[in-house]
N, C-alpha and C positions, 0 to 999 in steps of 0.2 A: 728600250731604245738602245740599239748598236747600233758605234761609229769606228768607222777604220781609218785609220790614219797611215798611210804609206809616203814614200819616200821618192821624190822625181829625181834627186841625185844619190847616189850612191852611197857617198860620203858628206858629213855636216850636210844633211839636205834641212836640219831643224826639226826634225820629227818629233824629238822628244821635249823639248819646248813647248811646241805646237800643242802636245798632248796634256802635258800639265797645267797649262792655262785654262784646256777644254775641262779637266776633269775638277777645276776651281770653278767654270762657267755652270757647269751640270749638277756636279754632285755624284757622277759616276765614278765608277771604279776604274781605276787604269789597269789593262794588263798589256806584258808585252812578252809573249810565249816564248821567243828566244833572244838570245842576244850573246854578247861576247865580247871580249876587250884582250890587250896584248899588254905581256908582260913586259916588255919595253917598253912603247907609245903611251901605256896606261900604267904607269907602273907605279904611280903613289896611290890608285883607287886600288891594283891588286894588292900593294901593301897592307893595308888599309886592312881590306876584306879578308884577306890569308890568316891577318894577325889573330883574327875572332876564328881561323879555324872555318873561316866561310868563303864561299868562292860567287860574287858576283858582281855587276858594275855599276856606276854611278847614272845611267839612264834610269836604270830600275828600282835604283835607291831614290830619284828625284820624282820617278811617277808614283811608285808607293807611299811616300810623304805629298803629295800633289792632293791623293786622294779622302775620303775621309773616313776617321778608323783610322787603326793604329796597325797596317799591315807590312810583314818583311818583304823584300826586296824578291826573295824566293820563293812567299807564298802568289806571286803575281807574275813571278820571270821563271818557269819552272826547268826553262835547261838554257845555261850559259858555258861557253867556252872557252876557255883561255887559250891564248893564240903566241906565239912566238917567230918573230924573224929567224927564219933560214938564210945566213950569209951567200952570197955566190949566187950564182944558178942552179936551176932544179924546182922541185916542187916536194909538199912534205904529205904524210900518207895519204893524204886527204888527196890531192893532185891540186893542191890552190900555190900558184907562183909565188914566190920570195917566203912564205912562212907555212908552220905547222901550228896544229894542234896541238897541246899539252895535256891539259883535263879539259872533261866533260862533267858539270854538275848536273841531274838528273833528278827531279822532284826537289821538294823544304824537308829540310830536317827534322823540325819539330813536328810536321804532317804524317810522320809514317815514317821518315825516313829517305836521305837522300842516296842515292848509288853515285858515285864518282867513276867514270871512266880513263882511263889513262893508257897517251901513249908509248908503247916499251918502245918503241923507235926512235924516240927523241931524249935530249937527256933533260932532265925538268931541272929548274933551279933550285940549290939549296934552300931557300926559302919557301918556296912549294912544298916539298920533300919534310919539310918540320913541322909546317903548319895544318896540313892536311891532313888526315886521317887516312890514307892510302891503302891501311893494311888489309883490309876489302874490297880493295878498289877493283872493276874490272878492268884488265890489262888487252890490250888489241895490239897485232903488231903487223896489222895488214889492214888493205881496203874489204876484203873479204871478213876478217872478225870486225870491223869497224862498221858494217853493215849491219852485221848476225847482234850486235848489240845495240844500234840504230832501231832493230826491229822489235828486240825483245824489251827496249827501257824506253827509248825517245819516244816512239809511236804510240804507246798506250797512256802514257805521260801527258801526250799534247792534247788526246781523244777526251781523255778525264778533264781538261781545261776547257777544251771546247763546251763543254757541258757547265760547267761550272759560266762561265761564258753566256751560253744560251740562256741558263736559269736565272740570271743577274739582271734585275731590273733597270740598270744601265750600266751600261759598260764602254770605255772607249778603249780599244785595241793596237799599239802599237806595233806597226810591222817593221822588219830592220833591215838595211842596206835598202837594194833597190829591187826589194821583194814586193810583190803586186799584191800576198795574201795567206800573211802566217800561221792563218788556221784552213786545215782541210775543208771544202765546203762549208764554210762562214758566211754568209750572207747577211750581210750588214745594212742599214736601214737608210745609211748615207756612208760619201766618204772622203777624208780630202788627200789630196795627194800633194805634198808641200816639198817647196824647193824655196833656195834662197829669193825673195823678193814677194812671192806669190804663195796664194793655193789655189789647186782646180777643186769642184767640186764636183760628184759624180751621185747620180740615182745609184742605192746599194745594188739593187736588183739587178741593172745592167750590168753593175761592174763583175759582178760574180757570174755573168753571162757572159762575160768577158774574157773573165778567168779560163771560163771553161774553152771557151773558141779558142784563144790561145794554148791554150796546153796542148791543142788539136793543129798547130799550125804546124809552116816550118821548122818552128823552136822545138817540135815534140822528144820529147824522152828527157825534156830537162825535168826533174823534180820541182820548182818551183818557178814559176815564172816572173818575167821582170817588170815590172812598172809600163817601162816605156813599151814592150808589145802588148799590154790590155790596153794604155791609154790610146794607143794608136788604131785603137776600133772604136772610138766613142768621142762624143762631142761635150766638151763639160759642160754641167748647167750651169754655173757660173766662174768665171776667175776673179779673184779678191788680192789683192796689193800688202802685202806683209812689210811692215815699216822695220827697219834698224833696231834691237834695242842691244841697252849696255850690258855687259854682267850680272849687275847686280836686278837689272829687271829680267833677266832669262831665270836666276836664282829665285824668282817673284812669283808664284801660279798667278795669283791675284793682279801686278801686274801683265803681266803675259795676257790675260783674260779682258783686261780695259785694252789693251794695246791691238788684241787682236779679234775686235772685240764684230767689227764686219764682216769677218770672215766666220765664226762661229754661229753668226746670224745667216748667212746662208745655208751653212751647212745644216744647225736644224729647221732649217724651212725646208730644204730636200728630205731631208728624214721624216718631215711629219706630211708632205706633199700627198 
């Protein structure tokens, strides 16, 4: 059983809530192939993570704890980003408005071994710079070397998860921002797509038909496509009502899993349909 969990807003759409509940309800493994956080916005989780010499974020700290087994953050989130505000106007290598990139983590360390990507274009904080291990780190100082290393570390990276993925007798899948589908060709068994209040629920098989129509659309030559152009060719099989909770019951898999507990029931009725 694979389920995909995407995101109808952008930002705080509850994805990673949504997920950890699910993987209390199941018993499945949570992954969530990429993700990323900013050194500013996020800056007691990169504290946090830097200080062990480790670069990841609290999504993937709280789905790997969700699950069960005693798995790192990194053997389940295998490339995270660290992100910084660019004061002013502009854009940073990457071409994404008001911030850059920093590091890239690439693979778990204790699996083989992680590669760190880093950009010389920006200046990284002293705290980065001590806590990292850099001194192998690959260096980009262009969109053209930030590609050429995209292709030789990210891609084969995601490929080997997908797989791991596939052979996983259940697994739920966290996709981040307002990305329709963080693994290449994933075809998922069901999937929800959650925003504040709600979820949609979607046949997998469509939606990865979906995927594909879109990436064929107007939208074409984006690398990944958005939420809202797949959901906009399909009719959900169900929408389910997502109540309010507090802190400390988003901190809760267990709660999360009673609270959303209607919504989980549709979603493996489409999975097993």
């Amino acid at each position: 059983m694979k389920l995909l969990v995407a995101g109808g807003d952008r930002v705080d759409a509850g994805k990673t809530t949504f997920s950890t509940g699910l993987c209390a309800e199941t018993g499945a493994t949570g992954y969530k192939p990429r993700a990323g956080n900013d050194y500013w916005f996020d800056h007691d989780d990169v504290r946090h993570a830097v200080a062990d010499g480790r670069l990841y974020g609290k999504d993937a700290r709280r789905l790997a704890a969700a699950a069960p087994g005693d798995r790192r953050p990194e053997a389940i989130n295998p490339v995270h980003r660290l992100w910084a505000p660019v004061p002013g106007a502009g854009t940073g290598l990457l071409g994404q408005d008001g911030r850059a990139f920093l590091v890239d983590r690439v693979g778990d360390p204790p699996a083989g071994g992680a590669q760190l990507v880093v950009n010389d274009t920006a200046d990284l904080p002293p705290g980065v710079v001590e806590s990292l291990s850099l001194g192998n780190a690959r260096r980009v100082d262009s969109l053209e070397a930030a590609n050429a290393a995209m292709a030789d570390l990210h891609v084969p990276t995601m490929a080997a998860l997908a797989e791991e993925v596939a052979a996983a007798e259940r697994a739920v899948v966290e996709s981040y921002a307002d990305i329709a589908r963080p693994l290449e060709g994933f075809v998922p068994d069901a999937v929800a797509v959650v925003e504040p209040r709600r979820a949609r629920i979607y046949g997998g098989e469509r939606y990865a038909n979906a995927c594909e129509v879109a990436s064929g659309s107007a939208h074409e030559g984006r690398l990944e496509e958005r939420v809202e152009h797949v959901v906009g060719l399909l009719e959900p099989r169900a929408q389910v009502g997502l109540p309010a909770l507090t802190g400390a019951e988003r901190e809760d898999p267990g709660a999360v899993a009673d609270a959303y507990a209607p919504a989980y029931e549709a979603l493996l009725a489409t999975a097993f349909d």
